[in-house]
C-alpha positions in Angstrom: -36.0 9.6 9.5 -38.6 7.1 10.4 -37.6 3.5 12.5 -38.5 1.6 8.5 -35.4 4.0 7.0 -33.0 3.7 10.2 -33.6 -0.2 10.0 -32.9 -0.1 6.2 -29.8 1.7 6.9 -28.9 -0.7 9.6 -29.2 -3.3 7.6 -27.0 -2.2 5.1 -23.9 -1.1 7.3 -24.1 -4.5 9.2 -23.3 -6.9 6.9 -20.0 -7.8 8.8 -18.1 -9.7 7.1 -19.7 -10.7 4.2 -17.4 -10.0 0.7 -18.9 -7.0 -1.3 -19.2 -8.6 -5.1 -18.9 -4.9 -6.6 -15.5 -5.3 -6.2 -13.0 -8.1 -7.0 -10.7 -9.4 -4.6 -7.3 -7.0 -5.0 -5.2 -9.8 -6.4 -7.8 -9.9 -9.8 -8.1 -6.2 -9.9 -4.1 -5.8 -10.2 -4.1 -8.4 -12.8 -6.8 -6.6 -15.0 -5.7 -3.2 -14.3 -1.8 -3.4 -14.2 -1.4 -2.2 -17.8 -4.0 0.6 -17.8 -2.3 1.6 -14.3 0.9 1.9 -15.5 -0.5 4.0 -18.4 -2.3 6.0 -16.4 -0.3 6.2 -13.2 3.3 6.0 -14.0 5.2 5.0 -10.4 8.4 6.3 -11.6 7.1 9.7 -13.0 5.2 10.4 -9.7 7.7 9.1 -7.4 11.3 10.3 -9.0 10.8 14.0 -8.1 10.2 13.5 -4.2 12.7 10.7 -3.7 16.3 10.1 -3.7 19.6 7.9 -2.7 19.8 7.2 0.4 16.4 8.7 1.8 14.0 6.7 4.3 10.8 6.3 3.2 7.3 5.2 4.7 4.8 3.7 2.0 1.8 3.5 4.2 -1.1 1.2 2.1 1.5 -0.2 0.1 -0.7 -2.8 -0.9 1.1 -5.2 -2.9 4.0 -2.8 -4.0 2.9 -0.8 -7.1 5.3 2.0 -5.6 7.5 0.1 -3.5 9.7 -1.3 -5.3 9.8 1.5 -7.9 10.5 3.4 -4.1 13.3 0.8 -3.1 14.8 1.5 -6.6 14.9 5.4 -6.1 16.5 5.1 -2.8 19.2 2.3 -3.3 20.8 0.0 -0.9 21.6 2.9 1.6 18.0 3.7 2.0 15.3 1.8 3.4 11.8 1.3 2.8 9.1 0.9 5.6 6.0 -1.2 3.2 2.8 -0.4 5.7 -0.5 -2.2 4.9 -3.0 -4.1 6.9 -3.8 -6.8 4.5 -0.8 -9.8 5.0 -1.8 -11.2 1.5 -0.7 -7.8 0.4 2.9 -7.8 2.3 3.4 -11.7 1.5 3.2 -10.9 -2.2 5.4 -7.8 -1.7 8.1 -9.7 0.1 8.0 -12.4 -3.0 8.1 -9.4 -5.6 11.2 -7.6 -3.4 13.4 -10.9 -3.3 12.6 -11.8 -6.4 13.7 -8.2 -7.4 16.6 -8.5 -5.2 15.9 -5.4 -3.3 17.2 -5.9 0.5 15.9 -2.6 1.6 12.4 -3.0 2.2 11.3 -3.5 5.3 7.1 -4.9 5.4 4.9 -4.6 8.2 1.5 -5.6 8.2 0.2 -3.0 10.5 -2.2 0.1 10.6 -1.1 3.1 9.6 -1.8 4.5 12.6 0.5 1.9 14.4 4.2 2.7 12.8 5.7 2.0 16.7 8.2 0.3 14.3 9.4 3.1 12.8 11.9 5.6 14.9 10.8 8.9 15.7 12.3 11.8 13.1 13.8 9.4 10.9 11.8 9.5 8.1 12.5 11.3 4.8 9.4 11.1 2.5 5.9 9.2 3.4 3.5 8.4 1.0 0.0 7.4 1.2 -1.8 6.8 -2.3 -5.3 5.7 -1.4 -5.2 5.5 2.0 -7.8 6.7 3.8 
């Protein structure tokens, strides 16, 4: 690879924070793609098979909830919930959608994934990770 083609490159994985306009901010793309994702990607359907009362369950890249309260609704008020993302605009709108819900068993981090120090060794029943890479 010549210097021109490793500057080019350069160039394009330092653009730091600057907002990528390919993609909408995740609050938009929800609102557009809701419907089509509850089509498409039931919560229920996926989630019902793995998940039962009383189980503890980590939702790492919960995002705003798509599955997490759908989750919090499999495993009733004698299970719990860890809600794992790194944005807080996606756990502030989860904890607004879980009291509004009235579910008391979901308990939202905004964290890493690979920071769950919150979480007590062995204690966990079923973890999922939709998307999170």
């Amino acid at each position: 690879m010549s210097n021109e083609e490793k500057q080019k490159v350069e160039k394009r994985h330092s653009l730091g924070n600057r907002r990528s306009y390919r993609h909408p901010p995740w609050n938009i793309s929800l609102s557009i793609m809701g419907p089509f994702r509850q089509f498409f990607e039931p919560p229920q359907r996926l989630v019902e098979p793995y998940v039962k009362k009383g189980q503890v369950v980590a939702d790492l890249g919960c995002g705003p909830g798509y599955y997490t309260l759908v989750l919090a609704k499999n495993v009733g008020p004698e299970g719990k919930i860890y809600a794992v993302d790194l944005d807080k605009k996606c756990i502030q709108a989860l904890e607004k959608k879980a009291a509004k819900a009235g579910y008391h068993n979901i308990e939202a981090h905004a964290s890493s994934a690979a920071d769950l120090s919150f979480i007590k060794d062995k204690s966990v029943d079923f973890i999922l990770a939709n998307g999170l890479l």
